[in-house]
C-alpha positions as CSV (number, residue, x, y, z in Angstrom):
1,X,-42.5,62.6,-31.8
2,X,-41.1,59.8,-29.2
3,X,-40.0,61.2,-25.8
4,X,-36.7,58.6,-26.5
5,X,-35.9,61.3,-29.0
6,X,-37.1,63.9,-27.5
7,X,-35.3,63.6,-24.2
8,X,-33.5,61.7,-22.2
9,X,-35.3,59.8,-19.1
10,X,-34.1,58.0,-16.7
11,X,-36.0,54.2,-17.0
12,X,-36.7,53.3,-13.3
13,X,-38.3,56.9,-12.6
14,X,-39.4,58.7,-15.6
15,X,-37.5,61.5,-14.7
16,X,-36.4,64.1,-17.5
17,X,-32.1,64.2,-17.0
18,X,-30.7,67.1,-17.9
19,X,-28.0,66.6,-20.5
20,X,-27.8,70.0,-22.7
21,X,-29.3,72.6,-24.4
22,X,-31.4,69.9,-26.5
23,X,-33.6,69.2,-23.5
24,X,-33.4,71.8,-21.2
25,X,-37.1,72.9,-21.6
26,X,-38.2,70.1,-21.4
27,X,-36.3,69.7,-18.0
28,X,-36.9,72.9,-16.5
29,X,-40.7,72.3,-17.0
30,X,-40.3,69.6,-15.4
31,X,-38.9,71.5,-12.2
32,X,-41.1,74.3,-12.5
33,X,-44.2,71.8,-12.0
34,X,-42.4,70.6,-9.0
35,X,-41.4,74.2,-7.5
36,X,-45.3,75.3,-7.9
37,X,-48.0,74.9,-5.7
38,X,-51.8,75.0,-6.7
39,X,-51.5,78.6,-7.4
40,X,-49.3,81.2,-7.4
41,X,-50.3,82.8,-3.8
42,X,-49.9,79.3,-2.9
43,X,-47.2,79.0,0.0
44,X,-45.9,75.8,-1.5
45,X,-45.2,78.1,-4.6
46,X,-41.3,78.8,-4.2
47,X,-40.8,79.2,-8.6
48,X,-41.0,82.6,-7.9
49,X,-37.9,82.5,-5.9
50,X,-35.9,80.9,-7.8
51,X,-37.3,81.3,-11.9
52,X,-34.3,81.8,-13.6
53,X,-36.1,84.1,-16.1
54,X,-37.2,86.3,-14.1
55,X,-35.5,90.4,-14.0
56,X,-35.5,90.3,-10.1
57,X,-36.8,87.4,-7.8
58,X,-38.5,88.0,-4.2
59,X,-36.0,87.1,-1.5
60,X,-36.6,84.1,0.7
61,X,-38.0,85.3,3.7
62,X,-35.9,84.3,7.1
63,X,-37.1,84.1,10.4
64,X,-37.1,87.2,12.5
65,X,-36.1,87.7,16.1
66,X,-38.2,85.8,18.6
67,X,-40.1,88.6,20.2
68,X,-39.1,89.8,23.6
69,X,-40.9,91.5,26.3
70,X,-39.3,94.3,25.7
71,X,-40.8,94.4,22.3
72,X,-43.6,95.2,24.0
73,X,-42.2,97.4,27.0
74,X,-38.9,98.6,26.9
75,X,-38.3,99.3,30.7
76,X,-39.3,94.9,30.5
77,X,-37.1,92.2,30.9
78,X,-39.4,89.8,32.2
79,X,-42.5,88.6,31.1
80,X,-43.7,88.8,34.7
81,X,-42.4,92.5,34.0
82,X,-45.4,93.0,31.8
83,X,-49.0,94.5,32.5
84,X,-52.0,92.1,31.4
85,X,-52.7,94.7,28.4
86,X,-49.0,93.6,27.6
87,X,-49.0,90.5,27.8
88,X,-51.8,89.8,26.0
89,X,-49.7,91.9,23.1
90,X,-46.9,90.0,23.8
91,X,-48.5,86.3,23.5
92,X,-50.2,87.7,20.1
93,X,-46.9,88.9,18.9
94,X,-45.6,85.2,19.3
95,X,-48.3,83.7,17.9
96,X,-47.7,85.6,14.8
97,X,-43.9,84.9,15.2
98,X,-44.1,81.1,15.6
99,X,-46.8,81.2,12.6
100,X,-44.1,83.3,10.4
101,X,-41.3,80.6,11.3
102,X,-43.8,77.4,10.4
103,X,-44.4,79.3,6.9
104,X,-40.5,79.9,6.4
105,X,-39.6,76.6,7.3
106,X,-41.9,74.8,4.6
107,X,-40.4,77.4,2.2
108,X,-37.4,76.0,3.2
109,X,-38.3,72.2,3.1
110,X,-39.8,72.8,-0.4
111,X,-36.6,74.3,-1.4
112,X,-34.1,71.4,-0.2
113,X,-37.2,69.7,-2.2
114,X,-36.6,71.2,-5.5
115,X,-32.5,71.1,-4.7
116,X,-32.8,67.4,-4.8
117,X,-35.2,67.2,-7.6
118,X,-32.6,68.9,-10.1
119,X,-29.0,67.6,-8.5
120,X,-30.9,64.2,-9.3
121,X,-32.1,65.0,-12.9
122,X,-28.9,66.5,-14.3
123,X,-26.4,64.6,-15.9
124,X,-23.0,63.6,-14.4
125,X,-21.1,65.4,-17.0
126,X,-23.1,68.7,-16.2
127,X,-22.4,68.5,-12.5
128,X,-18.9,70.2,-12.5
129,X,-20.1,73.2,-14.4
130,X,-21.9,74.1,-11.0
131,X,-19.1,74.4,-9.2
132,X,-19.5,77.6,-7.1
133,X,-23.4,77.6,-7.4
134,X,-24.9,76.6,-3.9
135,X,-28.2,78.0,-4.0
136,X,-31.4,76.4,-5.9
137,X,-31.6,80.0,-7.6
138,X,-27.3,80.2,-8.7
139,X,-28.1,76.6,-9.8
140,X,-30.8,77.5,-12.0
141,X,-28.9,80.5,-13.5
142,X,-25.8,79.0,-13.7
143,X,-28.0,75.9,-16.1
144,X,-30.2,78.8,-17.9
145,X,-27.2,80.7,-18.8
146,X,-25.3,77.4,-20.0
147,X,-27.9,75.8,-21.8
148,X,-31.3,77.4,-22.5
149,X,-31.8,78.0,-26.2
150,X,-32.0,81.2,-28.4
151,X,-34.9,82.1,-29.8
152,X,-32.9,81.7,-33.5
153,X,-31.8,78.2,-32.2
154,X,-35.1,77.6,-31.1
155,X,-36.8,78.7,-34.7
156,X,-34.0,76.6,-36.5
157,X,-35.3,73.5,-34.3
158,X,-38.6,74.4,-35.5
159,X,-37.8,74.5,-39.6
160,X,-35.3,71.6,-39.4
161,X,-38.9,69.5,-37.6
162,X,-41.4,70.4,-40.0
163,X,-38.6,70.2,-43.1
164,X,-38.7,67.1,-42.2
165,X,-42.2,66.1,-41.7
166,X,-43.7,64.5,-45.2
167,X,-45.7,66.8,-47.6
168,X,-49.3,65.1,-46.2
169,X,-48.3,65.5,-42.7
170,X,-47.9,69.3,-43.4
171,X,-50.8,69.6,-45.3
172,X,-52.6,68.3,-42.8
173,X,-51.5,70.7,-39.8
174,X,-52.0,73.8,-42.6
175,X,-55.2,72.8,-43.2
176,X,-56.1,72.8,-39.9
177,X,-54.5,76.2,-38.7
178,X,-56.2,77.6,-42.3
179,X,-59.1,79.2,-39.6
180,X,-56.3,81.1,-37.3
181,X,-54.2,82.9,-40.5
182,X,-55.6,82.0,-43.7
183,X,-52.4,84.3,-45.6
184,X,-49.9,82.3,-43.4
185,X,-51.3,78.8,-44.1
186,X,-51.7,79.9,-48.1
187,X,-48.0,80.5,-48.1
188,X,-46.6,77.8,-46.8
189,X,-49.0,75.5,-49.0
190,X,-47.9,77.5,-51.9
191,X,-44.2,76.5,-50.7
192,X,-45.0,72.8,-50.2
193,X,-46.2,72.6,-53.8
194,X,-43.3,74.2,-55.1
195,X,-41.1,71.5,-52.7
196,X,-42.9,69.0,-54.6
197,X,-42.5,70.4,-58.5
198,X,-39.1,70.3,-57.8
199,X,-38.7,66.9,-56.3
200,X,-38.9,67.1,-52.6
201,X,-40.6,64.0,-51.1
């Protein structure tokens, strides 16, 4: 199978465009790659913020308060207000802070990341059906509850591609796939010889 009818591309990049349900797995692969880091503790990993599958996704963490010497001492408003046992605490609890805010903030520059990716690999036509969607997550729901396939749609795909796949071609895949399900692939052969008594070529 050609990718020309498999999808739609854009020439100069290679990039997957969105145009309906008749790619959109093919698409949202396509972002899913570019959401993921090298694993999934990875904190370039944001997919599992935004995965439109998924029952409930982890919010995006914001940055907390800046801490405060009072944080550390209430009776403190100063840092010169602290004792060296609190100010050590205090510096510590900054460090932490400023490290928390540095992790955010690449969550949130991989996110504007992924934004981009899809508002420039969607159709034009698609576009207005967005309206009211602002985050990368309410995108991707509002495109998964548009245009991802049912399973049935999906299985139809499936038997309209191999109906129409010549007799060898099929013998050739269930003759290969005869060592997974032996019962399955005797089936089907039985079929394809009956497709062929009765004139399917």
């Amino acid at each position: 199978m050609s990718s020309a009818t498999s999808f739609s591309t854009n020439p100069s990049s290679g990039v997957i465009v969105l145009t309906g349900m008749q790619n959109y797995l093919e698409w949202l692969y396509t972002i899913k790659m570019a959401s993921n880091g090298s694993s999934a503790t990875d904190l370039k990993n944001v997919w599992k913020f935004i995965d439109p599958k998924a029952i409930e996704n982890p919010e995006i963490p914001t940055v907390s308060l800046r801490p405060t010497p009072a944080d550390v001492n209430p009776a403190a408003t100063y840092i010169s207000d602290l004792t060296s046992i609190q100010l050590e605490d205090f510096k510590y609890r900054n460090t932490i802070w400023k490290e928390e805010k540095l992790e955010i903030q690449e969550i949130e520059r991989r996110l504007e990341g992924v934004q981009n990716k899809i508002l420039g690999s969607i159709s034009e036509n698609i576009l207005p059906q967005l309206k009211g969607a602002s985050t990368v997550k309410e995108i991707l729901l509002t495109l998964s509850n548009k245009f991802r396939p049912s399973d049935q749609a999906r299985r139809q795909e499936i038997i309209q591609k191999w109906n129409a796949l010549n007799p060898q071609a099929q013998y050739d895949f269930l003759f290969a796939a005869r060592q997974i399900n032996e019962s399955w692939v005797t089936t089907n052969l039985v079929t394809i010889g009956l497709d062929l008594e009765n004139g399917r070529t």
